[in-house]
N, C-alpha and C positions, 0 to 999 in steps of 0.2 A: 486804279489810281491814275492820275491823269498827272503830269508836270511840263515846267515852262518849256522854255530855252535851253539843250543842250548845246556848248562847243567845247569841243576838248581837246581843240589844238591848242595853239598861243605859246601863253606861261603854264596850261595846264599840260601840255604834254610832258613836260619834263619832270612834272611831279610825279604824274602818269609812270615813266620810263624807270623814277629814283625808288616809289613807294608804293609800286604795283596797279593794274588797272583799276579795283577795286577802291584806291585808296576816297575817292571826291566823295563816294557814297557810303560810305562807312558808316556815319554816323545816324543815317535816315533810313538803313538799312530794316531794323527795327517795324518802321512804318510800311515799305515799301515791300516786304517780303510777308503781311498781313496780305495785299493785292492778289488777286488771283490773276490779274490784268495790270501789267504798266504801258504806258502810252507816253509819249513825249515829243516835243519836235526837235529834231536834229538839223541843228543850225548852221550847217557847213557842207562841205562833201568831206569824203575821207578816200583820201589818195596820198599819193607822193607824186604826182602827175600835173599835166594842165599848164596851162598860161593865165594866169592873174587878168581880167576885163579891164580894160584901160577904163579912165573918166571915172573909177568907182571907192570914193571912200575908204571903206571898209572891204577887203575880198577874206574869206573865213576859210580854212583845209584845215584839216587832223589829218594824222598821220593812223596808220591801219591799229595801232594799239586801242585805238577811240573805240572803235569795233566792238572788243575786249571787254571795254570797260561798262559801255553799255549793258552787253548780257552779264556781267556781274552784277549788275544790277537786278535783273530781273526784268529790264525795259523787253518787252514782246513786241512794241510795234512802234516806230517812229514815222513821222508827218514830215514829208521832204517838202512839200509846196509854202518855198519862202523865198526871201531877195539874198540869197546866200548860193543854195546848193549847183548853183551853175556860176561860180564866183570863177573858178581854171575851167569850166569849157564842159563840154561835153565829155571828153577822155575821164576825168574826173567823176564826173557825174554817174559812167560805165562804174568804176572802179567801187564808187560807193555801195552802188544796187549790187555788185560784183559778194563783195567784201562781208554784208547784210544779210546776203542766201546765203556765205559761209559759216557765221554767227546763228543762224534760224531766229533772223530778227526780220519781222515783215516789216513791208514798207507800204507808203501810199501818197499819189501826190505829184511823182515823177517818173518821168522816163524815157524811153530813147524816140517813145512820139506819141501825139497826143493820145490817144485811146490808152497804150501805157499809164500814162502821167494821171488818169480817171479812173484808174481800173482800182475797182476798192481792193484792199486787205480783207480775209476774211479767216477768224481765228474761232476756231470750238473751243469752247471751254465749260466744264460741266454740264456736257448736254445741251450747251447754248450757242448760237452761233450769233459770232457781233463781226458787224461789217464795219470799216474803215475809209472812210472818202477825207481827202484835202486837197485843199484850194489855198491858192495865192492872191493875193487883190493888193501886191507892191509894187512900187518900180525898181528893178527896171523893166520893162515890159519885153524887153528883147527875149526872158528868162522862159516867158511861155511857152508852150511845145506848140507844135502845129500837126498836121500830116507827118510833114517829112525832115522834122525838126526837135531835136532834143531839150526838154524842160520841164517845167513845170504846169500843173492844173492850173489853167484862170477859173477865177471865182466868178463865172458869167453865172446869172443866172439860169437860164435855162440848162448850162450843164449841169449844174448843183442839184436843181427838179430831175432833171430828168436820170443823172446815176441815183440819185436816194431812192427813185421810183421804179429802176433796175435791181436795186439789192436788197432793196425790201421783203420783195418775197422769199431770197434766199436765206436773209438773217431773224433772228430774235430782235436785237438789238443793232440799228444804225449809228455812230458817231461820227460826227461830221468836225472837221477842224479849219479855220480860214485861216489865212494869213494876213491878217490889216488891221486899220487904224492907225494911229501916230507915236512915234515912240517919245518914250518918258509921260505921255499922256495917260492920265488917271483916269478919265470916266471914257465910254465908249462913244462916238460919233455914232451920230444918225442913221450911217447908213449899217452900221454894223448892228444896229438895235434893229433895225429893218428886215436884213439880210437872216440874224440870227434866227428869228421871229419867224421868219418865211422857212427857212430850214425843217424847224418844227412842224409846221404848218402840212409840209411837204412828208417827213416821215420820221424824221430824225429825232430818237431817242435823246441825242446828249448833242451838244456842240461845243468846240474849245477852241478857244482864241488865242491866238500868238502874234507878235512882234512890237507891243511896245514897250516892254524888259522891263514892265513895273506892273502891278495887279492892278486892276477895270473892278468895274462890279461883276455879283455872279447874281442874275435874275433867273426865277422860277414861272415859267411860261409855261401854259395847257399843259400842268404834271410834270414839263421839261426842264432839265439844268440848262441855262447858258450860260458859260463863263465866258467874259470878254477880252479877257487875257488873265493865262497864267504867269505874267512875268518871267523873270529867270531863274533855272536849274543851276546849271551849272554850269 
């Protein structure tokens, strides 16, 4: 099972704190516990740490109970590569990936430097091994990792080819996740019809779209799913 946008800081955390970690997913639980797999992308960091990036809108934090709530859920593996998870800084960002291994929730997407930030997820389940790659393709571009710098997967494409072309041999199943297009926007842009298209092409089993907080189409390419965005979880 695959879903949107998680953040569970804000107004959620207090409900979090009043009516248990569990409480946002309650009712989906049903659905979500059929899954032998949940996947999500986790829209924030989760600290109590950091300094807020000046010039930015929106900056996203939970606090460590987010953690919590997630493996109540069942979520097994979240997609950090977005415009959020480096919102307080790199200390944050530790604290997240920190917080994640304590939960046995994989991650993929980000890290303390680029080859981290690429380095797939790779979860057995029933004799199956599915590998996990994400990408960002938002601003602000300062968010991407480098060598010797903490962030996120850019959605270049030659790294895109060339990890799906890495995990391949090791997995059953590749899913690849980006972070782009435009939010509130309903149908997907061109380059993400492109981009997705090329994924498949490359190896990937499934691909899944995030960041514009409303549902894209979902198009069936060479036997493939691409969904272009799953809008918002929660």
């Amino acid at each position: 099972a695959a879903v949107g946008d998680l953040m569970l800081g804000g107004r959620a955390e207090p409900m979090l704190k009043e009516f248990g970690p569990d409480y946002p997913f309650a009712d989906v639980m049903p659905f979500l516990s059929r899954a032998d797999v949940v996947v999500g992308n986790l829209e924030s960091s989760i600290s109590t740490r950091g300094i807020a990036v000046e010039n930015k809108k929106f900056t996203l934090r939970a606090g460590p109970i987010a953690a919590q709530a997630l493996k109540k859920a069942g979520i097994r593996v979240v997609t950090l590569a977005n415009n959020h998870s480096m919102d307080f800084g790199p200390l944050a960002l530790r604290d997240t990936l920190t917080v994640l291994d304590e939960n046995d929730i994989l991650y993929t997407g980000a890290g303390m430097n680029l080859d981290e930030a690429r380095a797939p997820a790779f979860l057995k389940v029933k004799g199956r091994t599915i590998a996990f790659l994400s990408y960002s393709l938002t601003f602000p571009l300062e968010f991407f990792a480098s060598a010797g710098r903490p962030g996120t997967a850019p959605g270049y494409e030659d790294f895109v080819k060339s990890d799906i072309e890495k995990a391949r041999p090791s997995a059953d199943l590749v899913v690849v996740s980006f972070h782009w297009g435009a939010e509130l926007m309903t149908a997907a842009k061109d380059y993400q019809v492109e981009l997705g298209r090329k994924a498949v092409d490359w190896g990937a089993d499934l691909v899944l779209g995030h960041h514009p907080h409303v549902l894209q189409e979902l198009e069936v390419y060479q036997g493939r799913i691409i969904a272009y965005s799953l809008g918002n979880f929660v």
